[in-house]
C-alpha positions as CSV (number, residue, x, y, z in Angstrom):
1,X,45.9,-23.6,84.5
2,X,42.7,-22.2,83.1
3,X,40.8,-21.4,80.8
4,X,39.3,-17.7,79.8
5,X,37.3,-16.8,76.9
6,X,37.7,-12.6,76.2
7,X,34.4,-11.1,74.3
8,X,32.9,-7.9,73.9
9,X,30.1,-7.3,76.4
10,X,27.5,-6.2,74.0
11,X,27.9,-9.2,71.8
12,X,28.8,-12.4,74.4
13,X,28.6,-14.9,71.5
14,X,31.2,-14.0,69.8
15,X,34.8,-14.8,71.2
16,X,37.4,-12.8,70.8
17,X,40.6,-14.0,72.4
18,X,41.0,-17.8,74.1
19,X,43.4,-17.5,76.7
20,X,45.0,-20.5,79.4
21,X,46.6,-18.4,82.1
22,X,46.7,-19.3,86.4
23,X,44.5,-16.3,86.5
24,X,43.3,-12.6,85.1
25,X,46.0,-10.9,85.9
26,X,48.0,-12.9,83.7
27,X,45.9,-13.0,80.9
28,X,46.1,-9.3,80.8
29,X,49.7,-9.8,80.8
30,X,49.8,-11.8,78.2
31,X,47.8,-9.2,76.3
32,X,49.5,-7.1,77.0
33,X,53.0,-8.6,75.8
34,X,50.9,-9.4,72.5
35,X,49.6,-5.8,71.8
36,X,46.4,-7.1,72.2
37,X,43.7,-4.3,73.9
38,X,41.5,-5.5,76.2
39,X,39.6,-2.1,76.9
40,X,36.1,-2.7,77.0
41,X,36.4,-6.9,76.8
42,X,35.1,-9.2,79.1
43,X,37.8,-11.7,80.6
44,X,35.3,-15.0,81.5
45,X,36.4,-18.1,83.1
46,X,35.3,-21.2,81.1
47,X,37.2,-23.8,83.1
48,X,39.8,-24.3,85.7
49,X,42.4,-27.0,85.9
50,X,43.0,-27.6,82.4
51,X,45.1,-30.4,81.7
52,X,46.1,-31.7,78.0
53,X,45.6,-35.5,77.2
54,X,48.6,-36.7,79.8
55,X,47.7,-35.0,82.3
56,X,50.0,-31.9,82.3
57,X,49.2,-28.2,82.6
58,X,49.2,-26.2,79.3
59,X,51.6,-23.4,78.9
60,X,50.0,-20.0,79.6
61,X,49.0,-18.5,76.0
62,X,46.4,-16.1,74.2
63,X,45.4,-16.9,70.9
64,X,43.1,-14.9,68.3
65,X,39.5,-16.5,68.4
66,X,38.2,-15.8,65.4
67,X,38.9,-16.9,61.7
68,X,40.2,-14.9,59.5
């Protein structure tokens, strides 16, 4: 798995979305399924192979960055 972080072009330091997906595609599917529009976003690769503290892939997910 990986990890994306999803921002608005004109303002990169601020993240939107945090995804872990195997790739873009499926982080727009995962949007997708969520209602969440990714028009206009940025979809950048942080890291790849993300593993949690034993070793094991992370489910694919997309969460909402920011605080509210």
């Amino acid at each position: 798995m990986n990890t994306y972080n999803i921002f608005n072009e004109n303002e990169p330091s601020t993240i939107l979305y945090y995804a872990i997906a195997r790739n873009e595609d499926e982080v727009r599917m995962l949007a997708s399924d969520k209602e969440i529009d990714l028009e206009g976003l940025t979809i950048e690769l942080e890291r790849t192979s993300a593993k949690d503290q034993l070793g094991r892939d992370y489910s694919p997910s997309i969460k909402d960055a920011i605080v509210r």
